[in-house]
N, C-alpha and C positions, 0 to 999 in steps of 0.2 A: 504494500500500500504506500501510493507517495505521501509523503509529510509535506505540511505548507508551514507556514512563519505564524497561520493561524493555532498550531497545535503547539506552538512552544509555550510552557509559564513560567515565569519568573517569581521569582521572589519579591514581595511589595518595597523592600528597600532597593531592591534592583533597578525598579520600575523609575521610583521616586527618584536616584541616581542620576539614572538615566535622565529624566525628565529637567531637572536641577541642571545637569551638564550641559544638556539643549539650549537648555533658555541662557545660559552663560556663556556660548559659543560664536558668539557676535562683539566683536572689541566695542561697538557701541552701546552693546546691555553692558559691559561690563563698567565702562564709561559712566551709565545710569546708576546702575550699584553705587559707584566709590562717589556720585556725586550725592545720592541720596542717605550714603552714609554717615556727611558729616552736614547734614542739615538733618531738623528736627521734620522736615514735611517740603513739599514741592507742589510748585503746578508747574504743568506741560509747559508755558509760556515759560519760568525760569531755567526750563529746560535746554530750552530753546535759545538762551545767550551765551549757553557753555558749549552745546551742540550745533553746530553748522550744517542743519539739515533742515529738509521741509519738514513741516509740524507734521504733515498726513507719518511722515517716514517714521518721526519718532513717536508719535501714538502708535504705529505697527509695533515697534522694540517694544515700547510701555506695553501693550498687550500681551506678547509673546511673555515676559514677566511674569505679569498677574496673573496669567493661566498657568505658568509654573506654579505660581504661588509666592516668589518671592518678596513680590512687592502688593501693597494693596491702594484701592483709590478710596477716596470718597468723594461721593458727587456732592460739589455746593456750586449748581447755577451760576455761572453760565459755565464753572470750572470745574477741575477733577484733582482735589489733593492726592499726591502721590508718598506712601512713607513704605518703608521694609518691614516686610512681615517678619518680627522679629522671631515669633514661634517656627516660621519653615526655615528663616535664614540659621536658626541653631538645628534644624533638624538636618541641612545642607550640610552645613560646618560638621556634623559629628559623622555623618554617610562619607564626605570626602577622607573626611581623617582618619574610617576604617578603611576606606580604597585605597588610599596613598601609604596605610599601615601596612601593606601587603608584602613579607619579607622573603625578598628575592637574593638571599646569601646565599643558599646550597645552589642555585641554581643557577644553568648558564645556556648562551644560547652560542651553542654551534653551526656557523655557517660556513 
C-alpha cells in the first residue's frame, strides 16, 4: 500500500516546532520579533518606520505571526495593537532549547 505525507503523525511539540520555525523563517518576522521585543505594544503604522515595506506586505508577516501564535493583536479602531504572546514565545524558547539540546558527540557524519 502506498503511504502519503497524509498518514505520517507527529508529535504535538513536533508540530508546534515546526510551526514556530515557519513563522520565524523570514528575516523580516524576525525583524518584527526583536522590534516588538523591546517595546511594550505596537501598531502596524510604527511598524512601518523601522520596516521599509508596503503596509499590505507587513500585515502579511504580522499575520503569518499570529497564526503561529507568537505574536497577538488587539483590534482598537481604526488600528491593531501588536504585542508577543509571551505564553507561546516561552513555549518557542523551551521547544528550541530541546532541539538545539540535541547531543551530537558520538556521532559523525561520513562522506
Amino acid at each position: 500500500m502506498k503511504r502519503t505525507k497524509f498518514d505520517i503523525t507527529y508529535h504535538v511539540d513536533t508540530e508546534e516546532l515546526a510551526r514556530f520555525a515557519k513563522a520565524l523563517a523570514h528575516p523580516v518576522r524576525v525583524k518584527i520579533i526583536k522590534y516588538l521585543s523591546e517595546q511594550t505594544f505596537c501598531f502596524t503604522g510604527d511598524l512601518l518606520d523601522v520596516i521599509p515595506l508596503a503596509q499590505s506586505t507587513v500585515s502579511q508577516h504580522l499575520k503569518e505571526l499570529k497564526n503561529a501564535g507568537l505574536i497577538e493583536g488587539e483590534v482598537n479602531p481604526p488600528k491593531i495593537k501588536y504585542c508577543i504572546n509571551r505564553e507561546n514565545w516561552e513555549k518557542a524558547k523551551s521547544l528550541f532549547c530541546i532541539f538545539f539540546d540535541i547531543n551530537l558527540d558520538d556521532k559523525s557524519c561520513m562522506i
